[in-house]
C-alpha positions, 0 to 999 in steps of 0.5 A: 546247766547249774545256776550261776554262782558269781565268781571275784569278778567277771573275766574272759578265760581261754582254753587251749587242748589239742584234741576235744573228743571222749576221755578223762582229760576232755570230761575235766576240761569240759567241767572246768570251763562249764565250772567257770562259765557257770561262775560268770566268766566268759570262756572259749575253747580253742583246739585243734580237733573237735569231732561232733560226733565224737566229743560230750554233748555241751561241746556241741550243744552250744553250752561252750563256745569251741572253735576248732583252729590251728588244723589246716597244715599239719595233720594228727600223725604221720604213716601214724608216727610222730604224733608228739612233734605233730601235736606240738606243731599243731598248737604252735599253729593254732597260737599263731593262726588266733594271734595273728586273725586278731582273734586272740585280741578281740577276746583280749583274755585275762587267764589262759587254760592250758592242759595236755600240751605244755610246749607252746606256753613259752610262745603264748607268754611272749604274745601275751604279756604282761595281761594274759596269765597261764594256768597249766594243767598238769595230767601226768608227765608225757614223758612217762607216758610214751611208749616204746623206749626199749630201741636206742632210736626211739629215746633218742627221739624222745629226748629233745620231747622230754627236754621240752616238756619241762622247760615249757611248764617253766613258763605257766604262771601256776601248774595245777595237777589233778591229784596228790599221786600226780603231785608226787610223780611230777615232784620226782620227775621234775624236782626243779621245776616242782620247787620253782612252782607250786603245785597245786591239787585241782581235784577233776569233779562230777556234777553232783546236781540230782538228776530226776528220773523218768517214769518211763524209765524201763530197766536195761535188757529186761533188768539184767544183772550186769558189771560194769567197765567205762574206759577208753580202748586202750591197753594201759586201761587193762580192761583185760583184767576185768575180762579175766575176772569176769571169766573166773566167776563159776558158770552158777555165779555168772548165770543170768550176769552180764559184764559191760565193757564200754568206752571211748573209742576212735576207729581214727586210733589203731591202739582203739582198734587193735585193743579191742580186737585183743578184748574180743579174742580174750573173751572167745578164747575163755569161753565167753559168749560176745558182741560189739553195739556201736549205736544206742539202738544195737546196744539195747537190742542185744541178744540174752546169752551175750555174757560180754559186751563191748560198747564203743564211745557211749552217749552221756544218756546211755552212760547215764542208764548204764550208771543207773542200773549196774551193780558195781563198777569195775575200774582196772587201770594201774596207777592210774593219775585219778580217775574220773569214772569211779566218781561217776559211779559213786554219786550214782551209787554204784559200788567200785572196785578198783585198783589199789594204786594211783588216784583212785586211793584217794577217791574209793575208800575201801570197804567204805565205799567199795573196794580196792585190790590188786591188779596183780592178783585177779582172784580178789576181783573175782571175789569181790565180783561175785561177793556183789552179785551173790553174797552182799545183803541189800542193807549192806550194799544199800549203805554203801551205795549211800557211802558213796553219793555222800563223799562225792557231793561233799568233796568232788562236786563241780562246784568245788573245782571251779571255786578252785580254779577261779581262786588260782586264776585270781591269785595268778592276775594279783600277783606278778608273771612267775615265768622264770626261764629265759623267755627270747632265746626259747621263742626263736628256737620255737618260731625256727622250728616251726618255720622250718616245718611249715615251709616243708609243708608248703614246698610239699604241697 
């Protein structure tokens, strides 16, 4: 944990997020409240699901106070459909299971923090005014992340969703994005909504602190070369381009290289599932030799001629010694919001190459600090790949490695977001509420929604 830096002064802030496991949105979230603690704030996180042995280790170690509430009546999904309504469903829950147990007024908070999740914040405003502001943290609109438009049942469905969805963010007292590319998608999507609120550019961050490395330390599969790819098991990650380019080296490039696949995995979550089993028959189907570790131990114990491996759900320490020892990163979602890997990667030295599209143009400066490429041409990642692993001088990349830990520490530091955020969250208890949609008719639609459905449940039970 960093030293305390004294923020404006001390105040008790409460997160809300549906569900604390492994993922970008977690890691900044986690930041941001160990940021803020840090800072001298008193911080709590509510959310409705928070596995131990699923989610990063100040979540569990007692470095942030989390309590798992709102998740006794409405499950994840139902038959793995309607996840969107039994998420909203779930936060309405735990809003009112913390209003109502006095738990929420015990903690009497000055600022919400809010992400993911904006339908609940209209319910939020109504418990909580005048005293409690809220800052919602915008990844990118939900709306354009939903999948499976093309039947007219499915939009029909999602429609009342979308609809919400911005009407909701209409009642947070400020809305932070995590980069200029999400900025531009949420002023597009929602051009009222992004001139009634300023949207402000809250940069996700890495610790930049110097880890010291141990003596005992020894290299990875006997110092094997090996490229590296951290990104949950999910299609839109298009970890099958790293694959692809990977299998595109000739045999005389790839010999004695070994290529990294590791991420976040719920054996809960079929696209996890099915994603990686797709990964596993790419890799067969071009030849390449593979293996699937699931543990820290299988995944160090890990026979020579494996050219590809699969790691699931990696511990901080494992990610750590992974960092440590690759030789370039290999980031390949497109438009991908911004990104928080290639900065792990940068403060640890390690090249990236990534894809020319969405926040990772804002991070990797190309040829600077790695590269950036099409996805759509997988040639240039291959070349790039096998310009590290055979042709770059150790000066050249010994001066981009440099390149790199210096652009992280000076412009994506931890400390630089949570002086960030705390200054949005001063300015928001200094100024007047700023929710400018009609507050009771959008909380008895809510309330009557949520009764509906709970009395389903109960008559069910």
């Amino acid at each position: 944990m960093t030293e305390k830096t004294k923020g404006a002064d001390p105040k008790t802030i409460v997160f809300l997020h549906p569900d604390l496991g492994i993922g970008g949105a977690e890691r900044l979230v986690v930041d941001a409240a160990v940021g803020l603690q840090n800072r001298g704030h008193r911080v709590v996180i509510f959310t409705s699901h928070c596995d131990p042995q699923h989610c990063f280790d100040e979540a569990r170690d007692g470095t942030l106070d989390v309590r798992v509430r709102g998740n006794t009546i409405v499950p994840p999904s139902i038959l793995s459909r309607f996840s969107i309504l039994c998420s909203i469903l779930r936060q309405l829950h735990l809003i009112l299971q913390i209003y109502l147990s006095s738990e929420l007024a015990s903690l009497n908070p000055d600022a919400f923090f809010v992400d993911q999740l904006s339908a609940g914040l209209p319910l939020l405003q109504l418990l909580q005014r005048p005293r409690g502001r809220i800052l919602f943290y915008c990844h990118f609109p939900d709306l354009l992340l939903a999948q499976g438009r093309a039947r007219w049942w499915k939009r029909a469905y999602r429609t009342p969703f979308d609809f919400w969805e911005q009407f909701s963010m209409g009642f947070a007292d400020a809305i932070a994005v995590n980069s200029k590319f999400t900025k531009g998608v949420v002023s597009r999507t929602w051009p009222v909504l992004a001139k009634q609120k300023d949207l402000k550019v809250v940069y996700p961050c890495v610790d930049t602190k110097t880890k010291e490395k141990r003596t005992d330390d020894k290299p990875l599969w006997g110092g094997k070369k090996f490229l590296l790819s951290i990104n949950r098991f999910e299609r839109k990650k298009d970890i099958a381009l790293a694959v692809k380019a990977f299998a595109g080296l000739s045999p005389e490039a790839r010999r004695d290289v070994r290529l990294v696949v590791a991420g976040g995995y719920d054996p809960r979550v079929a696209e996890n599932v099915g994603y990686h089993k797709e990964l596993v028959d790419l890799t067969e189907a071009m030849g390449l030799r593979s293996m699937t570790a699931k543990t820290h131990v299988t995944a160090l114990q890990v026979p020579d001629d494996v050219e590809v491996l699969f790691l699931h759900s990696v511990p901080n320490l494992l990610k750590d010694a992974l960092l440590a020892s690759a030789r370039l990163l290999i980031y390949t979602p497109a438009n991908e919001h911004f990104g928080i890997v290639p900065l792990e990667a940068m403060l640890a030295g390690v090249p990236v190459l990534a894809a020319d599209t969405g926040g990772p143009t804002e991070t990797v400066v190309d040829g600077v600090t790695g590269w950036l490429r099409s996805p759509m041409q997988v040639d240039e990642w291959t070349k790039v790949m096998d310009k590290v692993l055979n042709q770059i001088s150790p000066k050249d990349l010994e001066a981009m490695s440099r390149a790199g830990v210096t652009r992280v520490k000076d412009n994506f530091g931890d400390t630089h977001m949570a002086a960030r955020l705390d200054d949005i969250i001063t300015e928001m208890l200094q100024g007047p509420s700023r929710a400018w949609l009609p507050l009771w008719p959008t909380i008895v639609l809510v309330l009557g929604a949520a009764a509906s459905v709970g009395l389903r449940f109960a008559l069910r039970a």
